[in-house]
Structure formats: structure tokens, C-alpha cells
SERO-4910 file (N, C-alpha, C, O; in steps of 0.05 Angstrom, whole numbers):
BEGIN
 pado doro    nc1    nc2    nc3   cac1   cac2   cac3    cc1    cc2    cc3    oc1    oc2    oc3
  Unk    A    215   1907    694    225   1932    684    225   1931    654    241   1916    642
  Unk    A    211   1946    644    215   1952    617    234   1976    607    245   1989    625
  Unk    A    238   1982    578    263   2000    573    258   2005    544    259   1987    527
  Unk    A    254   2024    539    248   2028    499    270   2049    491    278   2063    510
  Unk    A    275   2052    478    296   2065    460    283   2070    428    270   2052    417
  Unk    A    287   2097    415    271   2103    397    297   2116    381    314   2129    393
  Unk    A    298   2111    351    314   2125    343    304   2134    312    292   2119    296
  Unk    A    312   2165    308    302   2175    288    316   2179    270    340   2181    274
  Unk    A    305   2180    242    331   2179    215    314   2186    194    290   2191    194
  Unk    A    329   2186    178    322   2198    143    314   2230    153    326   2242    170
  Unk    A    294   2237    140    288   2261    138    262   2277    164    250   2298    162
  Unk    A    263   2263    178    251   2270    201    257   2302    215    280   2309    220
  Unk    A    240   2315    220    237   2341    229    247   2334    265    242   2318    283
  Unk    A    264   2358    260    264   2366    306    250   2380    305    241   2385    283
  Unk    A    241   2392    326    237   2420    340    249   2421    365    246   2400    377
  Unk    A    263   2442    377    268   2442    403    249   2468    413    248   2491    403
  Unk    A    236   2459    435    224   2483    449    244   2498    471    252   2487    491
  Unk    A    250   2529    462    277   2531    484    245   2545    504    226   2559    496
  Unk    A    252   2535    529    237   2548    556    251   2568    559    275   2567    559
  Unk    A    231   2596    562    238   2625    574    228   2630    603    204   2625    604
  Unk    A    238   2638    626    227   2633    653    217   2665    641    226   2682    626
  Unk    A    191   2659    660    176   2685    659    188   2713    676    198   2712    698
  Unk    A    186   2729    666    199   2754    686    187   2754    710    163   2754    712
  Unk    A    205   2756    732    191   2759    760    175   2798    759    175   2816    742
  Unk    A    167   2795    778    148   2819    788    169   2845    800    163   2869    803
  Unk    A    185   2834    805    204   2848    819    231   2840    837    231   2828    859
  Unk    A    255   2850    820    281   2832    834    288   2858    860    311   2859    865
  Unk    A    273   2874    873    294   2900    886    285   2865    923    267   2849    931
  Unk    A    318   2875    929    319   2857    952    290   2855    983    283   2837    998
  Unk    A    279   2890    979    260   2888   1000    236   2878    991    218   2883   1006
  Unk    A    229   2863    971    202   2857    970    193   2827    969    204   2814    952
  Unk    A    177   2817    984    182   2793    989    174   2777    977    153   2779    964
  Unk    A    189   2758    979    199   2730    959    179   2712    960    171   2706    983
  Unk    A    166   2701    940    141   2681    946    137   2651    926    151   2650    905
  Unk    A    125   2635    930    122   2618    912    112   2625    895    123   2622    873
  Unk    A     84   2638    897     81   2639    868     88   2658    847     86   2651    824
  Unk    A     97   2682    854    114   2702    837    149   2690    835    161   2693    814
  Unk    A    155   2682    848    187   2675    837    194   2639    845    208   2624    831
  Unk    A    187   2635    858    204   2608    872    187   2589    848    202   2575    834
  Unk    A    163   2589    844    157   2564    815    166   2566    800    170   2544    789
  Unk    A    179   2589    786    179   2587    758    219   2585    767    232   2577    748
  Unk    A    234   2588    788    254   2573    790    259   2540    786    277   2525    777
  Unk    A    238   2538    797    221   2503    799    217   2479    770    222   2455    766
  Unk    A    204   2507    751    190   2506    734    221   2494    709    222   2476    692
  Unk    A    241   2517    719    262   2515    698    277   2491    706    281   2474    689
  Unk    A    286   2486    731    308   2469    747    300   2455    762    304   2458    786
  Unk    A    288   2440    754    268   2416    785    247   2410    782    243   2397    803
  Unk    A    224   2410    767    204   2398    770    208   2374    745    193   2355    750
  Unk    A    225   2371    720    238   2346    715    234   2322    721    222   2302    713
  Unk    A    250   2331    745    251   2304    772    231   2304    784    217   2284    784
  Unk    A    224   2331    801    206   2338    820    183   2335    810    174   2356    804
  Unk    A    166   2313    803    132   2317    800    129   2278    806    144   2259    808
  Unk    A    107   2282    805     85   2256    800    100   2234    791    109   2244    771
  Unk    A    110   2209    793    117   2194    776    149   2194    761    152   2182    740
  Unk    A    167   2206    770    191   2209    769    212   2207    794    204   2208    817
  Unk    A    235   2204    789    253   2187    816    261   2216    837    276   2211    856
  Unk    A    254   2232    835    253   2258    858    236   2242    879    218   2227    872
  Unk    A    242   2247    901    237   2234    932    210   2249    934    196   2239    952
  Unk    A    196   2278    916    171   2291    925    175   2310    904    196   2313    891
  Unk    A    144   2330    899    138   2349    875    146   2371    889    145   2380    912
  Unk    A    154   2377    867    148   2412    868    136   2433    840    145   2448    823
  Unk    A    108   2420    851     95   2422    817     68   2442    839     48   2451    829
  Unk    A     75   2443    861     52   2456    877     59   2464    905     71   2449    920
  Unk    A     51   2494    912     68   2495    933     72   2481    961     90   2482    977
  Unk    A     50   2466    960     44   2448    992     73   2432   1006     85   2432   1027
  Unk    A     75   2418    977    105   2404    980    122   2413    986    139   2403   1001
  Unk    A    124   2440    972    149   2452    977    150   2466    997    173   2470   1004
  Unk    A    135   2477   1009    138   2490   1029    140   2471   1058    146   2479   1080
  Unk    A    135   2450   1053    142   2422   1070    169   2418   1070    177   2403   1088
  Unk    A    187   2427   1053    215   2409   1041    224   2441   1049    247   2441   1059
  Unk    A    214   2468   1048    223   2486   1036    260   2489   1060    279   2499   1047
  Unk    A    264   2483   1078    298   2483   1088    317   2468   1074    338   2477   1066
  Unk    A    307   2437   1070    316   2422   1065    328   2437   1024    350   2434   1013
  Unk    A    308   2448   1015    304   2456    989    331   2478    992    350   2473    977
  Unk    A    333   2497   1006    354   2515   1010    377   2505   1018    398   2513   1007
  Unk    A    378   2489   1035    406   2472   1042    413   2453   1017    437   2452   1010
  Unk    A    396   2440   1004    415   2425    984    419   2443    961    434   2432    946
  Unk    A    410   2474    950    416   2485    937    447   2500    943    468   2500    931
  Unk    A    441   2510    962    465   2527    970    494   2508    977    515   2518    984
  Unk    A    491   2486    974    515   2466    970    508   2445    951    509   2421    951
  Unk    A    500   2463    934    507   2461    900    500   2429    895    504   2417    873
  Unk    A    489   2416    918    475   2378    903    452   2381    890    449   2366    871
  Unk    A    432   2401    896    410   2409    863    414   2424    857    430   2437    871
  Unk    A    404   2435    833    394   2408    815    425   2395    808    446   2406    808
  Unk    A    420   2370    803    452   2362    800    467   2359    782    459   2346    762
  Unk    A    487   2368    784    512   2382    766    541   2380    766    555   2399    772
  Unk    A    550   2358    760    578   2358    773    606   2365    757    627   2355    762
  Unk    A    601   2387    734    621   2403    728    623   2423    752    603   2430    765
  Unk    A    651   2432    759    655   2455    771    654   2477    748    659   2470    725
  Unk    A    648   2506    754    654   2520    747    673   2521    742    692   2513    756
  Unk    A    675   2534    716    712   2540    697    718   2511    685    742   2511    682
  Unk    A    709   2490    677    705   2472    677    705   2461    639    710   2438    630
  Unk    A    697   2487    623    684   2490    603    656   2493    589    662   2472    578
  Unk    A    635   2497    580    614   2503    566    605   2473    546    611   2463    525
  Unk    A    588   2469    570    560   2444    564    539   2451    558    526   2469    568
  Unk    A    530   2435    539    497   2436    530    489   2430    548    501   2413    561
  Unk    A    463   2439    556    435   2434    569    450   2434    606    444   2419    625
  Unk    A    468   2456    605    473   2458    636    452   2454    653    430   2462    647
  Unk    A    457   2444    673    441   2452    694    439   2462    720    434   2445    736
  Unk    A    442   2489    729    468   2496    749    450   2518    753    437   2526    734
  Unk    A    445   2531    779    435   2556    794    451   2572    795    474   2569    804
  Unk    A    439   2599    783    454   2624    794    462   2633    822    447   2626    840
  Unk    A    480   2645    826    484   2653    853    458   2670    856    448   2665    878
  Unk    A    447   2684    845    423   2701    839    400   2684    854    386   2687    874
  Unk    A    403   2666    833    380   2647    839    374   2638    860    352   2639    871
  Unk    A    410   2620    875    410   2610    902    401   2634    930    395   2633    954
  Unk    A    404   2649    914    401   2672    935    374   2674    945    366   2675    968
  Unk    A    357   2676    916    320   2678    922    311   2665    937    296   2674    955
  Unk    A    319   2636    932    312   2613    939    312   2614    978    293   2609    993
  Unk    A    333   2621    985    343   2623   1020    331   2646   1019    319   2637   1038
  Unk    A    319   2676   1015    310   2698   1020    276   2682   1018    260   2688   1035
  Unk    A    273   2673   1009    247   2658    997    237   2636   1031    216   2639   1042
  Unk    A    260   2617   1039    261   2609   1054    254   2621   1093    240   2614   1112
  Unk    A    279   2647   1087    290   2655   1115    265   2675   1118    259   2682   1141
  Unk    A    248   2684   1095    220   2698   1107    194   2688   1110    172   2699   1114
  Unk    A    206   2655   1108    180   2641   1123    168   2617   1099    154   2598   1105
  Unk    A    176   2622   1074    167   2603   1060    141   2619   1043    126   2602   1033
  Unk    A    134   2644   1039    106   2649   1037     89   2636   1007    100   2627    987
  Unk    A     70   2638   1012     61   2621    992     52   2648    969     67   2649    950
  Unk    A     35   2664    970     34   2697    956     11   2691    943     -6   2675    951
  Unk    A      9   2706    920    -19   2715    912    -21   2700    885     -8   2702    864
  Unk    A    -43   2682    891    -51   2664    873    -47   2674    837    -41   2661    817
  Unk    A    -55   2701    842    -48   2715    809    -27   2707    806    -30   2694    785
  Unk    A      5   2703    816     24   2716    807     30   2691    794     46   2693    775
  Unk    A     15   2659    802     18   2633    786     28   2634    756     16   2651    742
  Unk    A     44   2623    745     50   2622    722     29   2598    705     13   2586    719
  Unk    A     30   2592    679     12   2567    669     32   2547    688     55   2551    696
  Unk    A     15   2524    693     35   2500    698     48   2481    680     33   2467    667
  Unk    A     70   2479    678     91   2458    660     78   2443    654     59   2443    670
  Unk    A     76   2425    634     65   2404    628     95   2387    617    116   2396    607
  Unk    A     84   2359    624    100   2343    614     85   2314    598     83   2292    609
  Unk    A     77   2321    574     72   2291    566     82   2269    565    107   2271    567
  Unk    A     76   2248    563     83   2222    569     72   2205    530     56   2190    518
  Unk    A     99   2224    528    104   2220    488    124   2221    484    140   2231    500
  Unk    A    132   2207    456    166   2210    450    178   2242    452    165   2262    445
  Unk    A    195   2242    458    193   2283    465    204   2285    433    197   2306    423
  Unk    A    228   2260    408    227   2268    390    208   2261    369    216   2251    348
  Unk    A    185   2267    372    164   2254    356    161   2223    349    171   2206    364
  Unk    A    150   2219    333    139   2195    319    171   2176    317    185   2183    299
  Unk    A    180   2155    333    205   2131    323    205   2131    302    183   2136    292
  Unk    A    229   2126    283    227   2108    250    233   2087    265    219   2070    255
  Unk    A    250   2072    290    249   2050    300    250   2047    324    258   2066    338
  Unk    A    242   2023    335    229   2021    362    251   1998    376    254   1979    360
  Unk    A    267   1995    401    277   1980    404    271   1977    430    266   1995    446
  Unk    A    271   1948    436    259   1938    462    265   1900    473    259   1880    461
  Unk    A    277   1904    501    274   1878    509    245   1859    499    224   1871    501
  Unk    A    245   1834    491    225   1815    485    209   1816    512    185   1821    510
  Unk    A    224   1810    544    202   1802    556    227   1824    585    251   1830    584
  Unk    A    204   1831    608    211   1852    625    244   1834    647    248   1810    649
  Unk    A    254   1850    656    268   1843    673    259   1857    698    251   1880    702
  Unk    A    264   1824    722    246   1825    744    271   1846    758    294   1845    750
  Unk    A    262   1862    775    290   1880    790    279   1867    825    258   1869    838
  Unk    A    307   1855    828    304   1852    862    291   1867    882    297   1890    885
  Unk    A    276   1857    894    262   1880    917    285   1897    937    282   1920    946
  Unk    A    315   1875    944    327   1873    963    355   1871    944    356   1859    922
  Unk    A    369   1880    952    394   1868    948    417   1901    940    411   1924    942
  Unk    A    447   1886    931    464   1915    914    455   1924    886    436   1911    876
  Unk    A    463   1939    876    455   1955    849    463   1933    835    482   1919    839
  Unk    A    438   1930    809    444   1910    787    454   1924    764    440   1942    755
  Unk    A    475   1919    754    478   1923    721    470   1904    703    470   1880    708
  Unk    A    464   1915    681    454   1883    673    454   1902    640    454   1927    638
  Unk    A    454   1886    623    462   1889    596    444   1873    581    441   1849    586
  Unk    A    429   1889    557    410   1876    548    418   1879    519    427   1901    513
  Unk    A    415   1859    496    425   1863    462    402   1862    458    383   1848    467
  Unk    A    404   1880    441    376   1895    428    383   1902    400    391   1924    394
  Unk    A    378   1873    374    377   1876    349    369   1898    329    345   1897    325
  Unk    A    378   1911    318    366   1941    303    353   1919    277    331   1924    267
  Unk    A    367   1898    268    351   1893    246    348   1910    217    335   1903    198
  Unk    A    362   1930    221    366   1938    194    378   1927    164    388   1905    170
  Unk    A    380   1930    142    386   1916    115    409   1938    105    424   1932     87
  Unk    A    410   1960    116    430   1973    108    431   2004    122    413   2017    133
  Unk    A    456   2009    119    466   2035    143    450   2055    143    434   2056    124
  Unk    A    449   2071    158    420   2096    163    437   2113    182    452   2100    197
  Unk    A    437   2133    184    449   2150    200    417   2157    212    394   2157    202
  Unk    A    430   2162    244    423   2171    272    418   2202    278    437   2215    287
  Unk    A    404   2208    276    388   2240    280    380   2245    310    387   2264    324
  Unk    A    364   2222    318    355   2232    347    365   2205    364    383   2190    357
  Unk    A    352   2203    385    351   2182    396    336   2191    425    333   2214    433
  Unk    A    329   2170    434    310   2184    466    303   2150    478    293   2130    468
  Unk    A    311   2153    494    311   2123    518    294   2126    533    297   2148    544
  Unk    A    266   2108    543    257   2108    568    256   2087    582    256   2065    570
  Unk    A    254   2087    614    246   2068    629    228   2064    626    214   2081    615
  Unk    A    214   2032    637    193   2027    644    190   2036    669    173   2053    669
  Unk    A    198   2032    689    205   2037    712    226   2053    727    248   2044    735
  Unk    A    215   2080    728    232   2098    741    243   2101    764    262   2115    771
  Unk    A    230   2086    775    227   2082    811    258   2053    814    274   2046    831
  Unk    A    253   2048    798    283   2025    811    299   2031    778    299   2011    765
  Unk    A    309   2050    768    330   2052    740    344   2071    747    332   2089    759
  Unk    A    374   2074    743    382   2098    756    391   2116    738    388   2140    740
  Unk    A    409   2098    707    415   2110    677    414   2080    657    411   2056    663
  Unk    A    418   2091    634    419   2069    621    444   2084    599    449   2108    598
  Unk    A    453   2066    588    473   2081    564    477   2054    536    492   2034    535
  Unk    A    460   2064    521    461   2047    492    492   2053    483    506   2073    483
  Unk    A    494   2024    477    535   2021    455    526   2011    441    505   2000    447
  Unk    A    538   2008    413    534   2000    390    545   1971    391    563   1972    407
  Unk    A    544   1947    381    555   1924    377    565   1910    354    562   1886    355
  Unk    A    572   1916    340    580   1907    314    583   1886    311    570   1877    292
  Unk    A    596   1871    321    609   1839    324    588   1826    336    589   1801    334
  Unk    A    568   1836    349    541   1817    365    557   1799    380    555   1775    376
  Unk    A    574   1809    398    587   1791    430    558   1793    449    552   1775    464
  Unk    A    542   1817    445    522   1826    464    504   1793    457    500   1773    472
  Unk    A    501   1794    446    479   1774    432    487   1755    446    475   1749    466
  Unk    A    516   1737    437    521   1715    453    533   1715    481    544   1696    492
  Unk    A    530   1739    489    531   1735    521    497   1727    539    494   1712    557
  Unk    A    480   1741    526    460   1738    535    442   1718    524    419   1715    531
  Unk    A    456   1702    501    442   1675    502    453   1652    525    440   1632    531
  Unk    A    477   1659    537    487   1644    557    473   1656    589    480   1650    612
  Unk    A    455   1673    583    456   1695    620    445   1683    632    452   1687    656
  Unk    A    421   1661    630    407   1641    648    381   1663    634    382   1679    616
  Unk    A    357   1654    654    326   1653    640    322   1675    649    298   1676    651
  Unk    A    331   1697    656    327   1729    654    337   1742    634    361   1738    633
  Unk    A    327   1760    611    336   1774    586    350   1785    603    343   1789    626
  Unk    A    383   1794    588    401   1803    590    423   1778    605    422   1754    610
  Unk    A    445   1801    606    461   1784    626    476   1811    646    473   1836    644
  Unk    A    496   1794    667    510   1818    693    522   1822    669    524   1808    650
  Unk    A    532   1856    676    556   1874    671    562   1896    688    543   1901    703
  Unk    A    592   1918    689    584   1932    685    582   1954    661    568   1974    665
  Unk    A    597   1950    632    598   1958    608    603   1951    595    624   1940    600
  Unk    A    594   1946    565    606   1939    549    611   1957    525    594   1959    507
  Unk    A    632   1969    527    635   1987    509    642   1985    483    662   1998    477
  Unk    A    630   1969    460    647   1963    441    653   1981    426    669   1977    408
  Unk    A    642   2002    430    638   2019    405    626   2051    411    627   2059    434
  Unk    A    618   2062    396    605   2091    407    579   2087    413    564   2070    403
  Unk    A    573   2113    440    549   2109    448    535   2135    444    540   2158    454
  Unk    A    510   2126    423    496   2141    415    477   2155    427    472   2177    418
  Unk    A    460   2144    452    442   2149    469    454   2136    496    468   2115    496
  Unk    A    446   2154    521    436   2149    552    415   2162    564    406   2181    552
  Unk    A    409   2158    577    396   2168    601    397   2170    625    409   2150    633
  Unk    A    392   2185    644    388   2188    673    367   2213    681    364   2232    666
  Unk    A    357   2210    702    334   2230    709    339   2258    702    357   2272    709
  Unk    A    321   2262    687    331   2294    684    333   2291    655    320   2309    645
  Unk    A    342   2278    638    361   2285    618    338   2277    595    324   2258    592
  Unk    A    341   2304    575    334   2303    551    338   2276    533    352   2258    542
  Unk    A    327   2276    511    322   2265    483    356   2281    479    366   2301    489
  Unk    A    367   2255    455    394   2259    444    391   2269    412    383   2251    397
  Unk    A    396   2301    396    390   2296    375    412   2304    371    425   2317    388
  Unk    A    425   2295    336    450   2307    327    442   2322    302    418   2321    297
  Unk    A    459   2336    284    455   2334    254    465   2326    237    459   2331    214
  Unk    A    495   2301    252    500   2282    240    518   2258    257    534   2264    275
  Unk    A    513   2234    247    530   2211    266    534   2186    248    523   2181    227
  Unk    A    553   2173    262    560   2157    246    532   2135    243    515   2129    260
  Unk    A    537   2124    205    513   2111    209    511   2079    215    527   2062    209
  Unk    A    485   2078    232    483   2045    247    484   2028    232    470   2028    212
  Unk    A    507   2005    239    510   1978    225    478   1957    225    466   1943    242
  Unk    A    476   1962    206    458   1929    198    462   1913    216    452   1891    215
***
């Protein structure tokens, strides 16, 4: 398993692309519900993330074949609110980058379902999502990464495991972005970078035995600037505290 972490500073440009779901064809309740006029571009906003090629979703929904295979299963885990997943309740307070279905939405989705799943008229396709396989915040100013992979059990309970990962800097730099990936999506479930100041990380995992890292399950010394888990964006701020040397 590999794991990179990228973090951006000095004067480096964002962009955020905000996604607009395309207007459906028509919301009046008698007209029927289809994949390719409404149910993708639900897909498109909340689920295909996870849902495609090469990501920890159990199957795509980047095309209707799949989905219309899954399509009960797709309405039952919606309508009891486990996708996409979200575990603020409502009233809860106001989060960035929610991710939560309208009752609206949940509604299409089972009207979409209970008239059969239809697949509809190839026009009504939207472009398809793309997702490159690039830093989503551009170009690193630094690159951080285990020396050599950690092997993940074929068999066994969930591993934590904790890896020190030297920044090597000569002097403090404040933190703009940050963006974590797996090597391996298929056995990672999140990761969450802490800061170390004192380098305990360091001399724990010169003691862990001949696998980089060592067990944990946190070590929190400090603030954490970046995580990840499926689904989840690139971390940018427009200001943080800056990283110790």
C-alpha cells in the first residue's frame, strides 16, 4: 500500500470548480422518470465519487447497466438515508461540502425505481463526469511519502498503523491546500495526517519491527491538517497555522 500527501504553500493559485446539476426535462410527477434524463445526473452529483471504476463503491454508476442491476437495492439504501453517506442529522448545523439527498431527490430516485427502472432516450445523456487521476490541487510545492509500501494482510481485523513522514523543511511555511491519496483504495478506509513536533512519530517507528510504520490507533499530537476517506475532497484553507521545520 502506498499513500502520498501533497501540500501547497506560498503563493499558489486554487480554483474550485462548483458542479451545477443540469436542469431535468421536466419535474411535473406524471412523466416518467428515467436514467438518462434525471437519475445520472443525480449520480453524477452524489455517487459516482465512489461509484465508478477503481474506487471502494462495491459497483459504478457511471452507466446505466449497473444501475439498473442495483436499481432496489439503490432506493432502499437511499430512502434510509446510508447513501450517499452522511452522518449529521438534520438541524445538526451547516457543513461544507454536505452530502445529503433531498427529500425531492429521494423521491425521484423510488418513482425512478417503482416504474421499472427505465433506461429513456439516449439524447437526454448529460456529458459524462470525468475524473482525473491528478493532484485535484494542482502542481505539490511538497511531496510526502512512505520510503517503501506497507504489505496489508489478505486476512485478518482492521490495521491501524501510523507512518512519520519528515516535511524536511528549514523554516515555517504556512499550509494552503493539502490532498492525501491512497495507493490502494481497495484495502484503505481513511487516513488523517497530525502534525509532530517533538518527532515521538519518528522514534516509535524506528522501534515497529521491518514494516514502515508502527500499530496505533492515533496519535494526536497536535492539529490535523489533512484526511481522507472515500468521497472526500482536497483540503484548502486561506490560512493555517504554519508547519514546523
Amino acid at each position: 500500500m502506498k499513500l502520498g500527501l501533497a501540500l501547497a504553500g506560498g503563493l499558489l493559485g486554487l480554483a474550485a470548480l462548483a458542479q451545477q446539476p443540469l436542469p431535468f426535462r421536466s419535474r411535473a410527477t406524471h412523466v416518467p422518470v428515467t436514467f438518462n434524463n434525471q437519475i445520472v445526473r443525480l449520480f453524477q452529483d452524489n455517487c459516482q465519487v465512489c461509484h465508478r471504476p477503481g474506487e471502494i463503491a462495491p459497483f459504478s454508476l457511471m452507466s446505466y447497466t449497473p444501475a439498473r442491476l442495483y436499481a432496489q437495492k439503490i432506493k432502499n439504501e437511499t430512502q434510509a438515508h446510508r447513501m450517499p453517506p452522511w452522518k449529521p442529522v438534520p438541524g445538526s448545523g451547516e457543513f461544507q461540502d454536505e452530502r445529503r439527498l433531498t427529500p425531492q431527490q429521494m423521491d425521484l430516485i423510488a418513482r425512478w425505481v417503482d416504474q421499472g427502472a427505465p433506461e429513456g432516450d439516449p439524447a437526454d445523456l448529460p456529458p459524462p463526469r470525468s475524473f482525473p487521476d491528478t493532484w485535484a490541487i494542482g502542481t505539490p510545492d511538497l511531496l510526502l511519502q512512505p520510503a517503501t509500501d506497507y504489505a496489508v494482510p489478505a486476512e485478518g481485523t482492521d490495521v491501524y498503523r501510523c507512518f512519520s513522514l519528515p516535511i524536511g523543511l528549514l523554516q515555517d511555511r504556512y499550509i494552503v491546500a493539502a490532498e492525501v491519496r491512497p495507493g490502494n483504495r481497495n484495502v484503505v478506509h481513511h487516513m488523517v495526517l497530525f502534525a509532530d513536533p517533538l518527532g515521538a512519530s519518528a522514534r516509535l517507528e524506528a522501534s515497529g519491527g521491518s514494516q514502515p510504520g508502527y500499530d496505533c490507533l492515533a496519535d494526536r499530537a497536535s492539529c490535523s491538517p489533512a484526511s481522507w476517506e472515500p468521497g472526500r475532497p482536497a483540503t484548502s484553507r486561506r490560512r493555517s497555522p504554519p508547519a514546523s521545520a
